[in-house]
Phi, psi and omega in degrees: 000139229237122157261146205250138145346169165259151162266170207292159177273129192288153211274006175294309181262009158316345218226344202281134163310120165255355161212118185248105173247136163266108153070038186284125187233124196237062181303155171195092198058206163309003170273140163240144184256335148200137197253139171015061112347145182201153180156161189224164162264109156299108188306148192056042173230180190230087191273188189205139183256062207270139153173173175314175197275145173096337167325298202118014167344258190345300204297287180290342158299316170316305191298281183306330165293335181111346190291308154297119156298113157292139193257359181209198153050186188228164174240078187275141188225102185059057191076341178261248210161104187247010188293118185111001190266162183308150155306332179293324204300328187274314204276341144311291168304013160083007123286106172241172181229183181239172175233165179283334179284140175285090185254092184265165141286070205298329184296340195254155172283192190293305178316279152340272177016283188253354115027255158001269156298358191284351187241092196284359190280341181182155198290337173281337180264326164297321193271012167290325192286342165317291167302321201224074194263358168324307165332088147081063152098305184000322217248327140349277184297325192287316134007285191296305178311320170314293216281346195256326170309323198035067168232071169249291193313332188246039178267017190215036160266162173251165176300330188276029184269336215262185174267181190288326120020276197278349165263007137307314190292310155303335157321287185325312186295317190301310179304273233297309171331321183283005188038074202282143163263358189201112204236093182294109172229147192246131198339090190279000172267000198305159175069003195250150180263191185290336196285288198297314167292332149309323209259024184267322175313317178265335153305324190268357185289302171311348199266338143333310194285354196244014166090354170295096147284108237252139162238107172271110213227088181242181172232003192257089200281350177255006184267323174298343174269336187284306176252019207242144172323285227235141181232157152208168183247124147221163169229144144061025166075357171242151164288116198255010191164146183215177186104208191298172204261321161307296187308305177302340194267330194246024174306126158261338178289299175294002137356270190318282228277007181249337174271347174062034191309147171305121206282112187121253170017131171280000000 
């Protein structure tokens, strides 16, 4: 059976939640690494999760993905109820994520890559697809992420060929091989200079109209205000602000914690 791209979102259901969490909470002893959250994801939008280094991005992203224990609240995903589940299992269902370290295959091309990655269950059944890239769509899929990627010219490259750019960008692409409908990335701008985060910026603006619903979990607040609908803030593990991209910019609280005013002050 030939696996398919995801498709584009019908604009009737465009508006509808693909990830909802309620009163999500990340303890680790007396530490809370985020405290009791709530918030939702709009299918076909592209929101964005912002705050200072240390906030609790990273913690939370983990938590949704499975990587991280929630010590408290729930989670729904396209309706269903995901708390507690694996990471293989949600990126089957179609949440996947990107990490901040670039874990390539440098020996493999661009292309190979992403292969690779189209197929998340195991190193044997993915690197079949290298070989057999014929196999349940793999090539298919590997195809788009190029094309949605704008890396098709540099696809029969190996990565250390390539800049530091475009190997972020393959990050990006490998998650997008997996056909994700709903594609978590954790600051997928770091290391990039401005040039490279515009043209990273503009490439993740398509990816909605192509059934990709993008959670953008950065610390770079203009690349995330320049393209994401919907914002939210955390600090210190709390949502300290959530709204337009208008809202946020004219916050103080988010003001305060990005300007690094002294923490503790009234």
């Amino acid at each position: 059976m030939s696996a398919s791209v995801p498709a584009a979102v019908p604009p009737d259901t465009a508006a509808a939640p693909i990830l909802e969490v309620q009163q999500l909470r990340v303890q680790y002893g007396n530490v809370v690494a985020v405290n009791d959250v709530s918030f939702g994801v709009k299918q076909g939008s592209v929101t964005g999760l912002i705050g200072p280094n240390g906030a609790g991005k990273t913690t939370m992203i983990d938590a949704l993905t499975g990587y991280t224990p929630a010590s408290h609240g729930t989670m729904h995903f396209e309706g269903q109820e995901i708390t507690g589940a694996r990471p293989h299992r949600l990126a089957r269902r179609g949440l996947v994520r990107t990490f901040q370290s670039v874990e390539l295959f440098n020996d493999l091309t661009v292309r190979e890559n992403m292969l690779v990655a189209s197929e998340p269950p195991g190193m044997l059944s993915a690197l079949g697809h290298v070989f057999w890239p014929e196999r349940r769509g793999a090539q298919e899929a590997a195809e788009w992420a190029l094309s949605l990627t704008e890396l098709a010219d540099v696809a029969d490259r190996v990565p250390t060929e390539l800049s530091h750019g475009q190997r972020k960008l393959v990050g990006v692409g490998r998650a997008l091989a997996r056909r994700p409908s709903l594609l978590l990335l954790d600051e997928p701008a770091a290391g990039l200079d401005t040039e490279e985060t515009r043209a990273l910026g503009e490439r993740l603006r398509t990816l909605p109209q192509n059934g990709v619903t993008v959670l953008l979990i950065d610390h770079d607040m203009g690349l995330v205000l320049s393209i994401c609908e919907r914002v939210m803030v955390l600090d210190f593990g709390n949502l300290i602000a959530q709204g337009t991209p208008a809202e946020i910019r004219a916050d103080q609280k988010v003001i305060e914690a990005y300007l690094g005013t002294e923490r503790g002050e009234p």
